[in-house]
Wavefront OBJ file of the C-alpha trace (Angstrom):
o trace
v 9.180 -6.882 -45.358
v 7.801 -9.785 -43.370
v 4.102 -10.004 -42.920
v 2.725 -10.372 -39.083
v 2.640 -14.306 -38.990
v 5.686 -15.123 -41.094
v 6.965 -18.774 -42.600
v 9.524 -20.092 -40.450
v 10.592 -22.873 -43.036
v 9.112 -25.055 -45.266
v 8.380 -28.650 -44.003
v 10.615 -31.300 -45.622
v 8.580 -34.216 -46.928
v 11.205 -36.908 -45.671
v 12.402 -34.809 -42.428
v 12.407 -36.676 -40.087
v 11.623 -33.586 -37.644
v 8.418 -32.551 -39.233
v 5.492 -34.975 -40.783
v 3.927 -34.796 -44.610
v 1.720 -31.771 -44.115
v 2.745 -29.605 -41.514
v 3.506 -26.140 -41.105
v 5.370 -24.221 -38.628
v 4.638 -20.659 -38.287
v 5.114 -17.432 -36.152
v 2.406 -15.899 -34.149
v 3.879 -12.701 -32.997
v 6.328 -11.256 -31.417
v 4.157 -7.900 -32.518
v 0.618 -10.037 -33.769
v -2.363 -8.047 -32.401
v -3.788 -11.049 -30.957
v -1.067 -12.048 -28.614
v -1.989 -8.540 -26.168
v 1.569 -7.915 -26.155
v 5.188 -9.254 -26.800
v 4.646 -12.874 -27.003
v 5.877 -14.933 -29.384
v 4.269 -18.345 -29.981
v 5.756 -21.130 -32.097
v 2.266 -23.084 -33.540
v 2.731 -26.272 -35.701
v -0.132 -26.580 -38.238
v -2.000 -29.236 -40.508
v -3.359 -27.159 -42.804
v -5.958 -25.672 -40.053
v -5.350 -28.451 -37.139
v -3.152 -27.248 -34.814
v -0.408 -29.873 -33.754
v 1.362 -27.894 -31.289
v 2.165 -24.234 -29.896
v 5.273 -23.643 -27.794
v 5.397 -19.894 -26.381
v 8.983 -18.094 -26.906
v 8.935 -15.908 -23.497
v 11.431 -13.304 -22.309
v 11.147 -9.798 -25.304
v 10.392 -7.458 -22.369
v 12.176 -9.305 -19.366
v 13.108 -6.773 -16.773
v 14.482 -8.826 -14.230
v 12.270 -7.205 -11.975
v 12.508 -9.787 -9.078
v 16.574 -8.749 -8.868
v 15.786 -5.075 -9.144
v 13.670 -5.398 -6.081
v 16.725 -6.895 -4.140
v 18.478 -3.247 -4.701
v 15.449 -1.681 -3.788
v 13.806 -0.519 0.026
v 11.074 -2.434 1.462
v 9.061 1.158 0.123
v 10.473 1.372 -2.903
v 10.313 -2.427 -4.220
v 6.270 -2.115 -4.250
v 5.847 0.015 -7.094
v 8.141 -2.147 -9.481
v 4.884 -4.556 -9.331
v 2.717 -1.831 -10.941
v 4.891 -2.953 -14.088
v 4.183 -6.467 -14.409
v 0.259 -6.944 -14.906
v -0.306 -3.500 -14.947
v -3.909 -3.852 -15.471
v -4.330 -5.262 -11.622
v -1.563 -2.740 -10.308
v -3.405 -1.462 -7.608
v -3.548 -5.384 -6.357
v -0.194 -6.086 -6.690
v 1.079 -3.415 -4.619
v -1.819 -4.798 -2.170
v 0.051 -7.642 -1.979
v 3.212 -6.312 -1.460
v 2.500 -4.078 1.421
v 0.817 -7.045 3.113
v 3.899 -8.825 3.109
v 5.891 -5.845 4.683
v 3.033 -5.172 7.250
v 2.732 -9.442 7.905
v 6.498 -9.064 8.527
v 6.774 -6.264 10.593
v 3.179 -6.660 12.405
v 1.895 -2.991 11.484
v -1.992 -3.026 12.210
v -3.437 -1.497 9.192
v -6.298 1.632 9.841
v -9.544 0.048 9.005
v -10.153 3.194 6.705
v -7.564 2.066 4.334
v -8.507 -1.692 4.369
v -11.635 -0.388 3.364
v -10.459 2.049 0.497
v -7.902 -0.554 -0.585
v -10.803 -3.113 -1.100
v -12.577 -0.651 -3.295
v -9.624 0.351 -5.249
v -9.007 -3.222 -5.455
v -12.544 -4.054 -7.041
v -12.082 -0.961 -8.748
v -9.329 -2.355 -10.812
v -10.774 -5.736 -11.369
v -13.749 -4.112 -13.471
v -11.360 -2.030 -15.223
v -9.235 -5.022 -15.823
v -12.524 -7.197 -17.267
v -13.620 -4.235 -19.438
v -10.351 -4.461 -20.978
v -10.594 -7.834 -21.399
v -14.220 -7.978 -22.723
v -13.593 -5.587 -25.212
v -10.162 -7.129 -26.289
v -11.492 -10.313 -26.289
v -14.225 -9.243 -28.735
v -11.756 -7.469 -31.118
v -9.704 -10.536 -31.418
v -13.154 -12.315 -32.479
v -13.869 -9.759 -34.678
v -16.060 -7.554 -33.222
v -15.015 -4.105 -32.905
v -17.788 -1.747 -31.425
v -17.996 -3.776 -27.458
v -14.091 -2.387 -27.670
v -15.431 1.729 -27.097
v -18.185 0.184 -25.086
v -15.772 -1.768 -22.861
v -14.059 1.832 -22.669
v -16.625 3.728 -21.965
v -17.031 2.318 -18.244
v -13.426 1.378 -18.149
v -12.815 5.257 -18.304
v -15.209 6.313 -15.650
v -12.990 4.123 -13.005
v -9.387 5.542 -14.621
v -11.014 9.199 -14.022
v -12.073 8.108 -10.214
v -8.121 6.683 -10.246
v -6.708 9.621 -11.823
v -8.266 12.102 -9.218
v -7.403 10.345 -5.802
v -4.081 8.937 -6.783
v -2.796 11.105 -9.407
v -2.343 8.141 -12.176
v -4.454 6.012 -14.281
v -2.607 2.919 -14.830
v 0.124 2.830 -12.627
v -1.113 4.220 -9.304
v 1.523 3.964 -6.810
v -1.316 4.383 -3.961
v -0.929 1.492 -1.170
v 1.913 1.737 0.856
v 3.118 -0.251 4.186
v 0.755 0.925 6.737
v -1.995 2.112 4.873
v -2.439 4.323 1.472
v -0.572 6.948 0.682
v -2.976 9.577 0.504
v -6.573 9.931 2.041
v -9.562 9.724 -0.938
v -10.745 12.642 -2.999
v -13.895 14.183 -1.254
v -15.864 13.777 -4.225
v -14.931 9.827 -4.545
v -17.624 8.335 -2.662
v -19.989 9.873 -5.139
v -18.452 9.156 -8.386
v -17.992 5.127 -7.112
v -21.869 5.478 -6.751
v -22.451 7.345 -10.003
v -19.769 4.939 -11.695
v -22.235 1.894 -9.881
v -25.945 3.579 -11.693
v -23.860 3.758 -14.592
v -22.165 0.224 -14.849
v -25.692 -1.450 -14.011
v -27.290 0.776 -16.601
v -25.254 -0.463 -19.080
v -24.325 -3.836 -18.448
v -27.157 -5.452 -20.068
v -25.352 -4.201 -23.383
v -22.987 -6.642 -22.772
v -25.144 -9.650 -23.534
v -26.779 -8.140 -26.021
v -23.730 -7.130 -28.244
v -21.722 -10.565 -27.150
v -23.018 -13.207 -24.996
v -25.850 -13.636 -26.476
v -24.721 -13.726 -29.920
v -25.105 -16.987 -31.642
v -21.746 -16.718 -34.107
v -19.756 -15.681 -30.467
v -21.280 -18.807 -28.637
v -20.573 -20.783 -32.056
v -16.655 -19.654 -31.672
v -16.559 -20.271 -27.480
v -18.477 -23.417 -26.790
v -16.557 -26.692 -26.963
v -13.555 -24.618 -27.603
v -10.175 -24.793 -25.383
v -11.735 -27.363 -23.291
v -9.552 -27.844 -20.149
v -10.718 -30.196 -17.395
v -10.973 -29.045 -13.961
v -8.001 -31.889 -12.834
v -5.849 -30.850 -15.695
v -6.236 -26.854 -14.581
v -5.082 -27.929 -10.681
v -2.170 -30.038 -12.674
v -1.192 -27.033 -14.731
v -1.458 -25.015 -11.835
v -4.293 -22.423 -13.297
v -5.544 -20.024 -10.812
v -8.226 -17.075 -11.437
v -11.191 -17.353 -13.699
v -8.996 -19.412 -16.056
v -9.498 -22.670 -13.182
v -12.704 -21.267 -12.283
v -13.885 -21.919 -15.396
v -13.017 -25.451 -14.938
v -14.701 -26.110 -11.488
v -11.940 -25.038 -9.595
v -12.301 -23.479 -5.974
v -9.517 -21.190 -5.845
v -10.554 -17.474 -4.933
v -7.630 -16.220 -2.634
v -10.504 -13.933 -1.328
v -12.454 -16.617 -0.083
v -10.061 -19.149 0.614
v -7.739 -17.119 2.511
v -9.392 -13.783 3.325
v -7.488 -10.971 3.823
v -7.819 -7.337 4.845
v -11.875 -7.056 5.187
v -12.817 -9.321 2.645
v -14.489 -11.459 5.091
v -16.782 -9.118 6.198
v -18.232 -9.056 3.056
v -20.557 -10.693 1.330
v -20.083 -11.793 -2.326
v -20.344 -14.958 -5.256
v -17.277 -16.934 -5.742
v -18.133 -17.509 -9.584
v -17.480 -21.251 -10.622
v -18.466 -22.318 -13.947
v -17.922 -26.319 -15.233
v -17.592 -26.641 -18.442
v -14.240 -25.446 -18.408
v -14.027 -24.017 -22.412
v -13.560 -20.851 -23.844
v -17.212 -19.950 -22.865
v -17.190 -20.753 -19.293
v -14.007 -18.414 -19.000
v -15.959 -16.013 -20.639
v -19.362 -16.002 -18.088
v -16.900 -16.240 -15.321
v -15.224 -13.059 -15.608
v -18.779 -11.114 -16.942
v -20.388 -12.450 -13.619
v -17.444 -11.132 -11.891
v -17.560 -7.663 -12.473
v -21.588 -7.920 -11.030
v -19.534 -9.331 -7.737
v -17.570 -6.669 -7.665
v -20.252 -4.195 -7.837
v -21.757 -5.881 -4.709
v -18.502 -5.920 -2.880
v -18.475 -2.181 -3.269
v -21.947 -0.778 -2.867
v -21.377 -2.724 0.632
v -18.359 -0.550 1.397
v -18.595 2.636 -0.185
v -21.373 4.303 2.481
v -19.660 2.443 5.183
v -15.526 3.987 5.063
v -14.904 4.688 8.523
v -13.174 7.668 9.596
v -9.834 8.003 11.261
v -6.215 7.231 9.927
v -5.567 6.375 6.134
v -1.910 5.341 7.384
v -0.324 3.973 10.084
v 2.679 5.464 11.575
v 5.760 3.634 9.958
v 9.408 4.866 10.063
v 10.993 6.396 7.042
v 13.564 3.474 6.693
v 11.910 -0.088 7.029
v 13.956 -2.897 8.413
v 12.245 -6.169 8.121
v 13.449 -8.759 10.607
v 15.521 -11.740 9.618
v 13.121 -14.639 8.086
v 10.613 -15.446 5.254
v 7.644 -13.921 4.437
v 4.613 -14.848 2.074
v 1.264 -13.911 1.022
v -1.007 -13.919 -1.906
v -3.795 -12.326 -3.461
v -6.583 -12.604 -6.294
v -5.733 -10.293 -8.629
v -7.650 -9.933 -12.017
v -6.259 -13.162 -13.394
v -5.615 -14.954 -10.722
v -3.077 -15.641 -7.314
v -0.220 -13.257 -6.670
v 2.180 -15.143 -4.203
v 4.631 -12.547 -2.898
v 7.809 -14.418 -1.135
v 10.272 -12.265 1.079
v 13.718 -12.789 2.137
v 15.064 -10.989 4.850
v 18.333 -10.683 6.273
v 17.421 -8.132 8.422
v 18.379 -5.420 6.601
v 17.097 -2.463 4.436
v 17.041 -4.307 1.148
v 15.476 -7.577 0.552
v 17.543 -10.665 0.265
v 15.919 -12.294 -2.458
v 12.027 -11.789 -3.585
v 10.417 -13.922 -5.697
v 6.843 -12.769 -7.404
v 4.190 -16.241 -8.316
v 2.213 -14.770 -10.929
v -0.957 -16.347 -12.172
v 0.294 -15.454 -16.324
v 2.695 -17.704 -16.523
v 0.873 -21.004 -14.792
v -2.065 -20.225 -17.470
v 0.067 -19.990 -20.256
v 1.510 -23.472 -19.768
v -1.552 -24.636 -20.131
v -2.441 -23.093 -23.768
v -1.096 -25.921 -25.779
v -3.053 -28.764 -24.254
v -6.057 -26.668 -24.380
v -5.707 -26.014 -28.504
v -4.003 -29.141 -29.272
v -6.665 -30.406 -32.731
v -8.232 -27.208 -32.861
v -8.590 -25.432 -35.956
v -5.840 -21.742 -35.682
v -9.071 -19.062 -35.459
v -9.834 -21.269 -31.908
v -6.383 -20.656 -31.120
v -7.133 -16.664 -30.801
v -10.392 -17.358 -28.774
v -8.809 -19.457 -26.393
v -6.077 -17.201 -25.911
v -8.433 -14.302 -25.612
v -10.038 -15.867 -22.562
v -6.934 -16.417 -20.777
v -6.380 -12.748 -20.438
v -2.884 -12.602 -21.055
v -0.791 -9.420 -19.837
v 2.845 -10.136 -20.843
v 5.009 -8.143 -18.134
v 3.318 -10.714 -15.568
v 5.339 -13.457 -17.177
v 8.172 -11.917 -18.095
v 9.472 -10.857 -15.056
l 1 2 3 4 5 6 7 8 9 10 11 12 13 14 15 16 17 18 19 20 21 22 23 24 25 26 27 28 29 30 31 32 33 34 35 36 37 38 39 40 41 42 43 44 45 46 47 48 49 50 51 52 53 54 55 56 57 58 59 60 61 62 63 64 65 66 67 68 69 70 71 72 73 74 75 76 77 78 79 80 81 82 83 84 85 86 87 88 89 90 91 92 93 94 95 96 97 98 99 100 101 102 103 104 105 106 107 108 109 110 111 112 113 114 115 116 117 118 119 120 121 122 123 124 125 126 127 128 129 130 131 132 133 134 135 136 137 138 139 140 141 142 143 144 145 146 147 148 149 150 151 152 153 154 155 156 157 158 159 160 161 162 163 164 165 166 167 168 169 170 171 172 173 174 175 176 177 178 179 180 181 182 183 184 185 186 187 188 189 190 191 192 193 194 195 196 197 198 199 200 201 202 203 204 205 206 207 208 209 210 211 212 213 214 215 216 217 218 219 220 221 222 223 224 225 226 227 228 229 230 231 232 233 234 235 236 237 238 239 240 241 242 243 244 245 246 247 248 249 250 251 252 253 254 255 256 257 258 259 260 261 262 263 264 265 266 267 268 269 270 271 272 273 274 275 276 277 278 279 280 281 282 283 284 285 286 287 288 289 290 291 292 293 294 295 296 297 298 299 300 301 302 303 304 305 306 307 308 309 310 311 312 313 314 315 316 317 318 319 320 321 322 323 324 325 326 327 328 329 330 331 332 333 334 335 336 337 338 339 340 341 342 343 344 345 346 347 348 349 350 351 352 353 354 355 356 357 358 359 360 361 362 363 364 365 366 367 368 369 370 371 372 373 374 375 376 377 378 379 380 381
């Protein structure tokens, strides 16, 4: 039996492949930390790490040349499987490029009810995080309180779309059901709930001097070196990047909002952390402005059963939970997409994980990692 983090091979002295001292080891491709199936090659000195090189690919799906096979309605729900925390998103994003290409006005109903799912699932996505994040540090109670909002929004999910992870809901035109007559009312109980409790937060975590002790000055990356690595989300917010798809390029009724794009300096391990924290209060503003205000009329627009986009290339991007979703379209005209191609914000802030821990010490390796909110199926695609 081989333990979690296993020896690859002992370092030869006089190799001229590995200096006096060092240490190669496995970090997954099942470690607890990693959030899922990735497999990271880290080169130690005794607690210095050297280098990490992530081993990618143990649950490639080829997803990108399934959707080729797939219908212009049928392609969107593949998405739910990469970062399935932000699925409602990347559907978003995928019906937006069918409607962009084919011009269907969307009902202002459903831009409003996809904005609130939307938000929805970024606070369910953070809660995840938050409590993960904590775990990996350590602590193990903000875990069940992380849960206990996080399962207030997968109930709301559960009863208008019939799922709580994978929804399925936003289709070209619209959504693909109207909202539960009881979901205005639990989004407002779920709001006097998360502001109850959200205080709790700081005082389990933030505020705790051995978690600001393992986060400050740790997995420092500089706000040039997070446009070079091409960081999007709260990862290059943290680092004093301006890069909120929702404010830079506003889409469905974004703009008519009014919310906080959250930019911290520092750009450690902290600053990732009071990034997201401060996000999920955004969020809550971005849906108390909504949720009195749906309009009535269609939840869909009328589409044909059979989509045909027109011959040409399509594109558009979102801000999902950890940053842009770029959505690129091929058409030849016909049925079935010529080629797709899905830009994911995982893989972008991955690359950037070995500069960030290169001289740290291995327990700043997991808090580093922690606040770049991995979800594996969003880089192996």
């Amino acid at each position: 039996m081989y333990s979690q983090t296993e020896i690859l091979k002992e370092p030869e002295i006089n190799s001229s492949n590995s200096a006096e001292g060092e240490l190669v080891i496995n970090i997954g491709p099942q470690h607890p930390a990693t959030h899922g199936v990735l497999h990271l090659v880290v080169t130690l000195n005794g607690e210095t790490v050297k280098k990490v090189e992530p081993h990618l690919g143990y649950i490639h799906r080829s997803i990108e040349k399934m959707c080729e096979s797939l219908s212009y309605r049928q392609f969107i729900y593949v998405t739910s499987r990469m970062d399935y925390l932000s699925a409602h998103v990347n559907n978003h994003a995928c019906a937006m490029t069918v409607e962009k290409a084919m011009q269907i006005e969307v009902p202002t109903r459903a831009q409003y009810i996809r904005v609130i799912m939307d938000e929805l699932t970024r606070i369910a996505s953070h809660e995840l995080w938050w409590g993960a994040l904590a775990m990996d540090l350590g602590a193990f109670t903000p875990f069940f309180y992380a849960f206990r909002e996080r399962e207030t929004i997968n109930d709301i999910m559960e009863q208008t779309c019939g799922a709580r992870l994978t929804m399925n809901y936003m289709v070209p035109g619209g959504v693909m059901a109207d909202i539960h007559p009881s979901f205005q009312q639990k989004v407002k109980d779920f709001i006097k709930l998360f502001k109850s409790n959200i205080d709790e937060y700081d005082e389990l975590v933030t505020g705790s001097v051995i978690f600001q002790s393992r986060m400050k000055g740790v997995g420092c990356l500089s706000k040039e070196d997070a446009i070079s690595y091409g960081c999007t989300g709260p990862v290059a917010r943290g680092s004093g990047v301006h890069c909120d798809i929702r404010k830079i390029y506003p889409y469905e009724i974004y703009k008519q909002v009014e919310f906080n794009e959250i930019i911290e300096t520092a750009g450690d391990s902290f600053s990732r952390y009071l990034v997201r924290i401060k996000e999920m209060k955004e969020s809550i503003k971005i849906i108390e402005q909504l949720i009195d205000n749906i309009p009535e009329g269609d939840y869909q627009a009328k589409t044909k059963a059979v989509l045909k986009l027109p011959k040409g290339e399509f594109y558009t991007r979102v801000e999902t939970a950890r940053g842009e979703l770029g959505v690129y379209i091929v058409s030849e005209g016909g049925t079935t997409p010529y080629r797709i191609k899905f830009r994911s914000p995982g893989f972008s802030n991955l690359s950037a994980l070995d500069h960030m821990v290169r001289g740290s010490k291995i327990g700043d390796l997991m808090a580093t990692m922690g606040t770049l909110d991995l979800v594996i199926p969003d880089i192996d695609r």
